[in-house]
C-alpha positions in Angstrom: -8.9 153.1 53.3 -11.9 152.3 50.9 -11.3 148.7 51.3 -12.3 148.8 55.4 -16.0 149.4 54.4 -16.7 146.9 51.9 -19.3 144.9 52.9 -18.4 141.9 55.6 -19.1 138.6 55.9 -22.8 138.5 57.1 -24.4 135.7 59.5 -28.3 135.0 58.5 -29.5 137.2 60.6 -27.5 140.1 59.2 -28.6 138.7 55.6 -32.1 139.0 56.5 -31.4 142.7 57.9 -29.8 144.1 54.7 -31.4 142.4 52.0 -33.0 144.3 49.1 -36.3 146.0 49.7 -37.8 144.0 46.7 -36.7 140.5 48.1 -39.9 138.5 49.4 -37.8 138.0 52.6 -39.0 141.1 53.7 -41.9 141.0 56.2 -44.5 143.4 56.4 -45.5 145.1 59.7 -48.6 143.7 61.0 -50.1 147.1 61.1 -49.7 146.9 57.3 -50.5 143.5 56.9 -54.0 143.8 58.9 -54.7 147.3 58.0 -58.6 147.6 56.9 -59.8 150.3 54.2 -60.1 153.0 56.7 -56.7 152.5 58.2 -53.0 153.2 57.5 -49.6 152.0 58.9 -47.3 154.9 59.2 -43.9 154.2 60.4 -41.6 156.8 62.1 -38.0 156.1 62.0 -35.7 158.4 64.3 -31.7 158.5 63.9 -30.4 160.4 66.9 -26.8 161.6 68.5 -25.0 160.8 65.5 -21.9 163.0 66.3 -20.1 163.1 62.5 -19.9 159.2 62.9 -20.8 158.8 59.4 -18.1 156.0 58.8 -18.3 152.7 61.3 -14.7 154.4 62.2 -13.2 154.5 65.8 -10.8 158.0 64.5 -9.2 157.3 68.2 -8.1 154.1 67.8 -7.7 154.8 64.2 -9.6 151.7 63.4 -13.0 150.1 62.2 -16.3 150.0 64.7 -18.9 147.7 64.0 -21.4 149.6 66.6 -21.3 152.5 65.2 -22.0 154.7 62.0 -24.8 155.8 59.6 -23.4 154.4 56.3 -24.5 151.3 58.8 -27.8 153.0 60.0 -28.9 153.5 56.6 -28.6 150.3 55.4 -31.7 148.8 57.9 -33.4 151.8 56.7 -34.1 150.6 53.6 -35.3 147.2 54.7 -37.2 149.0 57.5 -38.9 151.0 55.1 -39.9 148.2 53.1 -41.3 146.5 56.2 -44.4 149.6 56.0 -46.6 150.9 53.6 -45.7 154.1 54.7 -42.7 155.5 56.2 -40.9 159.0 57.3 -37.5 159.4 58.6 -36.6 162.0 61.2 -33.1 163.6 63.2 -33.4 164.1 66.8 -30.6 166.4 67.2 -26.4 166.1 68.0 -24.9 165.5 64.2 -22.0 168.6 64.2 -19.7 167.2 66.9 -18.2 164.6 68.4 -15.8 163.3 66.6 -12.3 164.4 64.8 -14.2 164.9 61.5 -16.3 167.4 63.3 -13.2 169.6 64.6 -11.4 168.9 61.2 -14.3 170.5 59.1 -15.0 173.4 61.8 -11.4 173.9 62.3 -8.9 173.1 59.7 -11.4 173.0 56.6 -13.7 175.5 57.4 -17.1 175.9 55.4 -16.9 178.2 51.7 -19.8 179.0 50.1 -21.9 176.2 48.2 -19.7 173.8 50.5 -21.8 171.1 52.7 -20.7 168.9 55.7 -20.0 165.8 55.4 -22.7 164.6 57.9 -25.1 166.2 56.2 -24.1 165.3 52.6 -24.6 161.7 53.9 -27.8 162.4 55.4 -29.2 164.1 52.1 -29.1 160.9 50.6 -31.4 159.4 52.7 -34.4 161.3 52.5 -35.1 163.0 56.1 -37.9 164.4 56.1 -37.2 166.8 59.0 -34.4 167.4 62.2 -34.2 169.4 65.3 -31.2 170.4 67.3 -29.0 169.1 69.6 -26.6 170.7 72.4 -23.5 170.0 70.4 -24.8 171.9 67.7 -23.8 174.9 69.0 -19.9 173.9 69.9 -18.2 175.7 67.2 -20.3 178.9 67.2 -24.0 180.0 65.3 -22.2 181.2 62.3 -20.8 177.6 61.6 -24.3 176.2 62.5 -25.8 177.9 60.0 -23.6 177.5 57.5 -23.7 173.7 57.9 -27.4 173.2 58.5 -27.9 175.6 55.4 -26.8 172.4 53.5 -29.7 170.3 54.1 -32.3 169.3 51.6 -34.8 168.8 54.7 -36.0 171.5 57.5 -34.9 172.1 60.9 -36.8 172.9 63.4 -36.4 174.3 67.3 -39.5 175.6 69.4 -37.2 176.8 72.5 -34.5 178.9 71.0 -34.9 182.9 70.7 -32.7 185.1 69.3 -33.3 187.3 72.7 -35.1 188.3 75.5 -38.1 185.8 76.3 -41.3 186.7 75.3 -44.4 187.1 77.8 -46.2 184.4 75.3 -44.1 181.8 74.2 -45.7 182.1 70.4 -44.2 185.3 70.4 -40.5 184.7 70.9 -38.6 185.5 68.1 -37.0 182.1 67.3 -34.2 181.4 65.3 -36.1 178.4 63.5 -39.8 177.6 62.5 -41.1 175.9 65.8 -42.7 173.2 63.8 -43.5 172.0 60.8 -47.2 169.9 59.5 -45.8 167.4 56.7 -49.0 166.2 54.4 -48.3 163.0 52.9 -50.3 161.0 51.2 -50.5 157.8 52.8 -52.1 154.4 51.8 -54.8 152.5 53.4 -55.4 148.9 53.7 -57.9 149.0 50.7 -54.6 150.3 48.3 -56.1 153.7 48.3 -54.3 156.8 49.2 -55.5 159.8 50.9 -53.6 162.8 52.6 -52.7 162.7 56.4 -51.6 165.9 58.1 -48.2 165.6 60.5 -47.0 168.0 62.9 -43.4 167.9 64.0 -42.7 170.5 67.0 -38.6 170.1 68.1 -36.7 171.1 71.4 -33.1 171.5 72.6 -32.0 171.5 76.1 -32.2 175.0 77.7 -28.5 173.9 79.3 -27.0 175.5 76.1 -27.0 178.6 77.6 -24.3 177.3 80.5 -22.8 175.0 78.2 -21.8 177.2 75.2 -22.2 180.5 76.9 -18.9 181.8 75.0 -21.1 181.3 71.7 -24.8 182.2 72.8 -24.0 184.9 75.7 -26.1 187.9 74.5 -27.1 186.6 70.9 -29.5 183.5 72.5 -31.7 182.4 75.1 -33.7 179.2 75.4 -37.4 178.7 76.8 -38.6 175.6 79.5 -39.1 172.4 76.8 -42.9 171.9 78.5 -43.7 175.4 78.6 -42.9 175.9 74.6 -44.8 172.7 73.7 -48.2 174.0 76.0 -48.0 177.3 73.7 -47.4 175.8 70.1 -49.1 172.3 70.2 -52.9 173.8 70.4 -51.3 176.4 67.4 -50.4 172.9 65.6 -53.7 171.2 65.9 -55.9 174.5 64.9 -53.2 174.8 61.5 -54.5 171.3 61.2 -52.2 168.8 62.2 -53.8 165.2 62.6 -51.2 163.8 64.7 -48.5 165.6 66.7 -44.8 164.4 67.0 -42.4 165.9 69.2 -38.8 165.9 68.3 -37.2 166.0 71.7 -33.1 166.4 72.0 -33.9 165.8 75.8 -33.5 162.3 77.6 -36.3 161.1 80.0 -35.7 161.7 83.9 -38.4 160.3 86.5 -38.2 163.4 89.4 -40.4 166.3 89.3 -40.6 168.6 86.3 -38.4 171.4 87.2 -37.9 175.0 85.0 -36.1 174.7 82.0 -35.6 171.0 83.0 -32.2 169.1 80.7 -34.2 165.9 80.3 -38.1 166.9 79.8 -39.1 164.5 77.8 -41.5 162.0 80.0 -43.0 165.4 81.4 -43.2 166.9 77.8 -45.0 163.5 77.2 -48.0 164.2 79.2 -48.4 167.5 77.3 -52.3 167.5 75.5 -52.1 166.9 72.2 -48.7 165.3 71.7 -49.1 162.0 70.3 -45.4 160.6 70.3 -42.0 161.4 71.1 -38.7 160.7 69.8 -36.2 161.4 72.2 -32.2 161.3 72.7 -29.4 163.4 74.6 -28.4 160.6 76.9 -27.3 158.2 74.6 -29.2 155.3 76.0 -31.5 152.9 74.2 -35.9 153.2 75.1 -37.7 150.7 75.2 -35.4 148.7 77.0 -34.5 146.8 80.3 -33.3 148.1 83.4 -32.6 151.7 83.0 -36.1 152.6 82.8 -37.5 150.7 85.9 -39.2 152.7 88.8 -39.7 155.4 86.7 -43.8 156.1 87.2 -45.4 156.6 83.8 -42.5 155.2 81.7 -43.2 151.6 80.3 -39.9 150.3 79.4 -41.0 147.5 77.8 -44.0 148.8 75.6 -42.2 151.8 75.1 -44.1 154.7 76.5 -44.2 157.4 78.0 -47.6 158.8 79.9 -49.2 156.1 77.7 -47.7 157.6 74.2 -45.6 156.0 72.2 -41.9 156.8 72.9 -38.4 156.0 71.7 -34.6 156.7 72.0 -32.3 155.4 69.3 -28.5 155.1 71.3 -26.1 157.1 69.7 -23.4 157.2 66.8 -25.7 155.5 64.6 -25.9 152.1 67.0 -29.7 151.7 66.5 -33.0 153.4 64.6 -35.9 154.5 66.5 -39.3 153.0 65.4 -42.4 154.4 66.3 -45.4 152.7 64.4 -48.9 154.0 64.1 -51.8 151.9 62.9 -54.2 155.3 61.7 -58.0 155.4 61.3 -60.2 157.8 59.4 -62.3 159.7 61.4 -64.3 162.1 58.8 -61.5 164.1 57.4 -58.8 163.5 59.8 -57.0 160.4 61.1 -56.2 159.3 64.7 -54.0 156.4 66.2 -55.7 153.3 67.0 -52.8 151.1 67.9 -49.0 151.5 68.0 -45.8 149.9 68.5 -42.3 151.3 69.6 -39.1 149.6 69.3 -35.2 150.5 69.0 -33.6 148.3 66.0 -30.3 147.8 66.5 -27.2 147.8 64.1 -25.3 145.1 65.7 -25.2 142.3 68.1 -23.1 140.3 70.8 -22.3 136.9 70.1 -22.0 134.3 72.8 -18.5 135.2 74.1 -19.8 139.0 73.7 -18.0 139.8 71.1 -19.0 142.5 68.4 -21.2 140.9 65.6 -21.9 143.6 62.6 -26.0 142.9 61.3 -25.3 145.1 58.3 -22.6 146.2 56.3 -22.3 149.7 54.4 -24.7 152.0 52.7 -22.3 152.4 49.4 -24.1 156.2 48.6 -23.5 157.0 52.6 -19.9 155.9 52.1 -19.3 157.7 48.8 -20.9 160.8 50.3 -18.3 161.3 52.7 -15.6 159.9 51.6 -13.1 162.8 50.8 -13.4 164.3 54.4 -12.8 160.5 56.0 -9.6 160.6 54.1 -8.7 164.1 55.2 -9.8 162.8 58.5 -7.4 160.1 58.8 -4.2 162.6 57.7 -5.2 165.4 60.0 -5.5 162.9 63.1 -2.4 161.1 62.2 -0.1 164.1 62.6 2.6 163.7 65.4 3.2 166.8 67.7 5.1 165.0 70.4 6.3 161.7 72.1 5.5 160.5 75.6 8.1 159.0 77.5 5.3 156.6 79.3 2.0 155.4 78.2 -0.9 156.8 78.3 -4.2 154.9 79.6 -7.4 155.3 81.5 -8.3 151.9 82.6 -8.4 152.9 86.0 -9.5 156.6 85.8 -12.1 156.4 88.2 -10.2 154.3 91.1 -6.8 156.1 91.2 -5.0 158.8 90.0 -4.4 158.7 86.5 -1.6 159.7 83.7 -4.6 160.7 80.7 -5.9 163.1 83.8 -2.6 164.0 84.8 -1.2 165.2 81.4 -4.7 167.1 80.8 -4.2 168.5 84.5 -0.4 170.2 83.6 -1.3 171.5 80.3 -4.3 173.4 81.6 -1.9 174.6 84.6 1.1 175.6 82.3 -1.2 177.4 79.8 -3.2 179.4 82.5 -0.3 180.5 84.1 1.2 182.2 81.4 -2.6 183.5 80.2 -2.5 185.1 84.2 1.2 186.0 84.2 0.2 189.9 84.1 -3.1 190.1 85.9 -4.6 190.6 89.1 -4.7 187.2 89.8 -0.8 186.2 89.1 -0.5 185.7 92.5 -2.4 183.0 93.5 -1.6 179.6 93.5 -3.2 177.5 90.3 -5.2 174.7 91.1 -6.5 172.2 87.7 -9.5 170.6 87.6 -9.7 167.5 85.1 -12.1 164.7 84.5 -11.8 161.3 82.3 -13.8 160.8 79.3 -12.8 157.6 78.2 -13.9 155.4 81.2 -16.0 152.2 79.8 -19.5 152.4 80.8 -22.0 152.6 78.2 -19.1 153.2 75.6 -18.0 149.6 76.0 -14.8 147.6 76.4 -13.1 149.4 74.4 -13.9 153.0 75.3 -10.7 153.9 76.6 -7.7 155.7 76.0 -4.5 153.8 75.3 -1.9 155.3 73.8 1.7 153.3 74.0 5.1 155.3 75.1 6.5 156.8 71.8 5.1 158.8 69.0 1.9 161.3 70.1 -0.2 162.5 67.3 -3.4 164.4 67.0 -5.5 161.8 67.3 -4.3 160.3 70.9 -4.4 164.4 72.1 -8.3 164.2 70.9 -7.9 160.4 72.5 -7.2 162.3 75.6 -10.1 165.1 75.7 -13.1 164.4 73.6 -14.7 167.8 73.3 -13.9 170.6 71.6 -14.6 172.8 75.6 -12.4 176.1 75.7 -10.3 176.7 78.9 -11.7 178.7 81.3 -10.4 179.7 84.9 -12.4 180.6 88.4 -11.6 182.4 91.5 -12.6 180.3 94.8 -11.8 179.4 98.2 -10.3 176.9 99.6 -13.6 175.6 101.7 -14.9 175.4 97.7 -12.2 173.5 96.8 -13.4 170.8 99.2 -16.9 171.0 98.4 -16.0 170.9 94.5 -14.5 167.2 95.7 -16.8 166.5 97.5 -19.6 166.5 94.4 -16.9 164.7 92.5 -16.4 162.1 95.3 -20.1 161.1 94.3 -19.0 158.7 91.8 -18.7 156.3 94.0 -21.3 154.2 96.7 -21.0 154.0 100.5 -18.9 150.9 101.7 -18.4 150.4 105.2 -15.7 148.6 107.4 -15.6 144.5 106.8 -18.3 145.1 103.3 -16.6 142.4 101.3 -17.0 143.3 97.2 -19.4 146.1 97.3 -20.1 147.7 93.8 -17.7 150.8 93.8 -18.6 153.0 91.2 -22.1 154.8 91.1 -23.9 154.0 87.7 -25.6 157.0 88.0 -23.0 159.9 88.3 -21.3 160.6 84.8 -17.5 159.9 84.8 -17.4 163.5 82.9 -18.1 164.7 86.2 -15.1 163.2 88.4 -13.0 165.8 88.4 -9.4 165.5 90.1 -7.6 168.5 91.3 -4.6 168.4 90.9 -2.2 171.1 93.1 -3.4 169.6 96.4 -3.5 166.5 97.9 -6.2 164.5 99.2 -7.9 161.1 100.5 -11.5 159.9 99.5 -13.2 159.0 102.5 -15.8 155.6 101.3 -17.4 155.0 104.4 -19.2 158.0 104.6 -22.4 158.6 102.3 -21.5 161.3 99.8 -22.4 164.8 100.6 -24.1 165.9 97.4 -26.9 164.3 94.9 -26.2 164.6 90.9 -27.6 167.6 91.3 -25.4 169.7 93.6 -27.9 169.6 96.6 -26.5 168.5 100.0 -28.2 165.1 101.2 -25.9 164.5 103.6 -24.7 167.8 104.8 -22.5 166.8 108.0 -20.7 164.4 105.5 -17.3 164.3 104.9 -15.6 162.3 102.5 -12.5 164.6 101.5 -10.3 163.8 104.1 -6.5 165.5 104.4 -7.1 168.0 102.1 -3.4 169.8 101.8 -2.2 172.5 99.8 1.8 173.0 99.5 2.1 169.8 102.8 -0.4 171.6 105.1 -3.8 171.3 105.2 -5.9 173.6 103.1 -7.5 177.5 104.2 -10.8 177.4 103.9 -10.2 180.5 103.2 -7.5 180.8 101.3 -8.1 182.1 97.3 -7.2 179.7 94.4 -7.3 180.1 90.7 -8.7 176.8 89.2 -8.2 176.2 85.4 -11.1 173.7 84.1 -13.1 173.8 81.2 -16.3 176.2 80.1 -18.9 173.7 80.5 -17.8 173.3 84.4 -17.1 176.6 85.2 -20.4 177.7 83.8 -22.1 175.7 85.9 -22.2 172.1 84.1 -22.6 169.3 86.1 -24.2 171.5 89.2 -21.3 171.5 91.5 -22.0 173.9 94.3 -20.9 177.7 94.0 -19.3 176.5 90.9 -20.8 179.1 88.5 -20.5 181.5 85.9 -20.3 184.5 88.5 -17.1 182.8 89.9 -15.2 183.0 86.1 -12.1 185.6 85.7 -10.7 184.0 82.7 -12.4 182.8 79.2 -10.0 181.6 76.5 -10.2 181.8 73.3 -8.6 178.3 73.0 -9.5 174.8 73.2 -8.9 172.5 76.1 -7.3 170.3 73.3 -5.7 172.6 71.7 -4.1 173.6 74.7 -2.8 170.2 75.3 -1.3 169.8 71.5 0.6 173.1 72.1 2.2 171.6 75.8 3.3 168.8 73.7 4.5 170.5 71.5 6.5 172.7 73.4 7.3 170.0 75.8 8.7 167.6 73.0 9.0 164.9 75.0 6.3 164.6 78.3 6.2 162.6 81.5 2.2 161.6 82.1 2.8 159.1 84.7 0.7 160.2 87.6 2.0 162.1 90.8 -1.3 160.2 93.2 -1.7 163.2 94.7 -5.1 161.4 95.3 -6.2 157.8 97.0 -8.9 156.3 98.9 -8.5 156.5 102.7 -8.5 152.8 104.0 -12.0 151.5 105.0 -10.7 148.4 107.3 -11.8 144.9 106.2 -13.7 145.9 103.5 -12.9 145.3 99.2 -15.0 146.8 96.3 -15.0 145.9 93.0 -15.5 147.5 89.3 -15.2 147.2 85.7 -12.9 147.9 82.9 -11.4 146.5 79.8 -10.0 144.0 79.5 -6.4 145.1 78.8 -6.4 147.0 82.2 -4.7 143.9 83.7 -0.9 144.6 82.0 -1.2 148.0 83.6 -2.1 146.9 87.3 1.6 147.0 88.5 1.9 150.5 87.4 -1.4 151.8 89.8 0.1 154.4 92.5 -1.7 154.6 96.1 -4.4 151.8 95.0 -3.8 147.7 95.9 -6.1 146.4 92.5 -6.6 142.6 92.1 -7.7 140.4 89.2 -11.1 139.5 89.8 -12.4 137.9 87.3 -14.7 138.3 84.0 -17.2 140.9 84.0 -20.5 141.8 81.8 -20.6 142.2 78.9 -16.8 141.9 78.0 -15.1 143.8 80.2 -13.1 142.4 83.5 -14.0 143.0 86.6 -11.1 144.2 89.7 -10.7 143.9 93.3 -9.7 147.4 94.8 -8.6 146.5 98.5 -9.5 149.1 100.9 
């Protein structure tokens, strides 16, 4: 496979991107350019939500992806170093999963002593000069963690996470890493002299780790508010003598009001004295940038800040690097910003037909790094278990029912039924809760699952379920049932009667969070407002947009008692869906959602995924809505049970756009 990564054939622009630090072509920074003898240009470079994609490798499609990778990261490094008198590079967090590589080194290679991950044997080539945690870090347990973080030749850092009970004073939690770190580095100045500068870097994980890897943290962890940490060790940072402060923040930026233990802190973490820039990730979105950003009071989208400091999210798997650069001045001893710039540099562009252009090509020592456990990569995802008699696809995931739901949907059911077989709760019918995770959106055209009618190996069942989430099962009613529909109904806007092309699909509710229930059957109700914000709370209380709910051809009890079989990360809470909580759990598996599903196959030899559209949209008269997916969703339109879809068109940014005909 060493031949996909040689370097392609690059356009000027990419020329000018990857060209040798020494080549004149190289411009300087204009902090460097115009700094005077008491000033210095320090640039900060953030990589961030990496997720193992070392290689530019789609290991679901099992083919190359110019968007993506840090052998293609590293290579505008280089050039972007050169571009500044001064430079560090930093990790914001999310490097262990999210990928096959991940779950082949955590789960089929395993970790001996003096071994190092992949990820990070790429990374220590690059010269980091410090990282802090992400959520996924914790996926595969604190022992593995450890182990693979052990292998870096640069610091980690977490200010939130204690080894137990929360202290009374934040500085006196017992943490499971140093809070922060002061770097000195000696820096030049526009007169060619150098002098030492003192840098603090304070990190932060999302408290959410405790709901979402509960089965790994319950009793050994516990996570502190993000704001709340930084008020405590900031002031300790400045007194040690930090010059400036930079918080390393694996938390994205939300506009409402700072709540405790808030997921995505970082605009409120922002306004916290003494912090004078932030590097932030977690939603996998690009800052400074259009459109995303807008209305959100003291976020500048375009300058990129945040309460006035600069600010900057770097995408994820390796699409961009984060630039923060500081234009210092001497002030007696110490140094203080004078000027700054913030910008997210990407690795790729879209030509005028939007089509994938790479702007670099390779980092060779990135590529060599890793290249044994890409190759072991490739062999452990190519591994038949099973055949499907029908293909598998999720093109229209989020507007009917679905056959890459439906097969995730009867695996959970099978498996939990023989996990229940001599308990308590035997009795009860099984309900299964499943969501897509290949649906478009920010992923792009191509961020779907396809898998043809034939041959299934490993890599279509991780194709199928992303996330290495164990099964877990809850207890609830059947008035819960309705209200865990109603949150997932959400993903789509209000269209009433005669509304001719509305937008369907709600740009702001994750398609991770559409869960179908399969067991009952049920109609979606669009010209009704939905019932619950993002955030579980009811906004429209009297709303009902599950309509016919029925259970074995009758409609439901509300009071009826179900077993539901989902995931861990739902069932201890993620997403917010009401009553859906840990309290409500009576079985935690020791198995993987995916695993799960290679084992049905398995067993099953041959499945059946087509769907059974046990769920459809009640008809809203008059009225049409449109949406987006890829572009080969159109050979699959005939095959759509309980939905009338129409060719509509082009859409943005490659994919197509559909008519859904209410």
């Amino acid at each position: 496979m060493s031949s996909s990564f040689e370097l392609p054939p690059m356009s000027r622009r990419s020329l000018l991107t990857g060209i040798a630090a020494t080549s004149a072509l190289v411009l300087l920074h204009p902090f460097t350019a115009r700094a005077a003898a008491n000033q210095a240009h320090l640039r900060l470079m953030e990589t961030t939500d990496i997720h193992v994609n070392v290689f530019p490798y789609d290991y679901y499609a099992d083919k190359p992806n110019d968007t993506m990778g840090l052998a293609r990261t590293a290579t505008i490094i280089d050039t972007i170093r050169a571009e500044a008198a001064n430079s560090l590079l930093i990790d914001n967090g999310d490097l262990l999963q999210g990928n096959p590589m991940g779950d082949y080194m955590a789960y089929q290679r395993g970790l001996k002593d003096g071994d190092v991950h992949p990820v990070i044997k790429a990374m220590n080539t690059l010269g980091y000069t410090v990282g802090t945690l992400g959520n996924h870090e914790f996926n595969y347990g604190l022992d593995f963690m450890f182990k693979v973080l052990g292998g870096a030749n640069f610091p980690f850092i977490c200010a939130n996470l204690t080894k137990g009970q929360l202290a009374s004073d934040p500085k006196n939690d017992e943490l499971f890493f140093k809070p922060y770190v002061i770097v000195e580095k000696m820096i030049k100045d526009g007169a060619g002299n150098e002098s030492p500068v003192k840098i603090g870097f304070i990190g932060f994980v999302p408290p959410q780790i405790m709901l979402w890897d509960i089965k790994n943290l319950e009793g050994k962890a516990q996570t502190r508010d993000i704001v709340e940490a930084a008020k405590a060790w900031v002031p300790v940072m400045k007194e040690a003598g930090a010059d400036i402060v930079i918080a390393l923040s694996h938390s994205g930026i939300d506009g409402s009001a700072p709540t405790d233990k808030m997921e995505n802190a970082s605009l409120h973490l922002a306004a916290v004295d003494g912090i004078d820039a932030i590097f932030t990730g977690h939603q996998h979105l690009v800052f400074p940038g259009p459109k995303t950003w807008d209305g959100i009071s003291n976020a500048d989208p375009v300058k990129g800040t945040l309460h006035g400091k600069p600010a900057v999210m770097a995408g994820f798997w390796g699409s961009h690097l984060g630039l923060i650069d500081l234009l210092l001045e001497k002030d007696g001893k110490s140094w203080k910003i004078v000027d700054f710039t913030s910008e997210a540099r990407p690795i790729y562009h879209r030509d005028d037909k939007k089509k994938v252009v790479a702007d670099v090509g390779d980092k060779r020592e990135v590529i060599d790094a890793a290249k044994a456990e890409h190759e072991a990569t490739l062999a452990y995802v190519r591994t038949p278990v099973g055949k499907t008699s029908a293909p598998l696809y999720s093109y229209f995931a989020l507007v009917a029912d679905d056959p890459s739901v439906q097969i995730v949907s009867q695996a959970q059911s099978w498996y939990i039924k023989q996990m229940l077989a001599d308990t308590e709760y035997k009795d009860l019918p099984v309900l299964s809760a499943a969501a897509p995770f290949k649906a478009g959106g920010r992923g792009g055209v191509d961020y779907y699952t396809d898998v043809p009618a034939g041959d299934l190996a490993i890599k279509n069942i991780a194709d199928l379920y992303l996330y290495p989430n164990t099964v877990q099962a809850v207890v609830i009613t059947g008035e819960q049932v309705k209200n865990w529909l109603e949150m997932s109904a959400g993903m789509f806007n209000e269209i009433k009667e005669g509304t001719k092309d509305a937008e369907l699909l709600n740009a702001d509710f994750p398609s991770y969070n559409f869960d179908v229930i399969d067991g009952v059957t049920y109609q979606i109700d669009l010209a009704q407002p939905r019932k619950y914000d993002n955030d579980g709370n009811a906004i429209n209380a009297g709303s009902n947009r599950i309509q016919n709910l029925a259970f074995e051809g009758k409609p439901i009890d509300p009071k009826q008692r179900f077993v539901v079989v989902t995931n861990n990360y739902r069932a201890g809470g993620g997403g917010k869906f009401p009553e859906i909580a840990a309290d409500k759990v009576v079985f935690q598996a020791p198995d993987t959602n995916r695993d799960v599903i290679v084992r049905y196959v398995y067993e099953q030899g041959t499945i059946n995924p087509a769907a059974d559209g046990n769920w459809t949209f009640k008809p809203v008269t008059g009225a049409t809505a449109t949406f987006q997916s890829g572009p080969k969703a159109k050979q699959f339109i005939a095959d759509v049970k309980g939905a009338k879809i129409e060719d509509a068109g082009e859409g943005t940014d490659g994919f197509a756009k559909f008519r859904l005909v209410l």
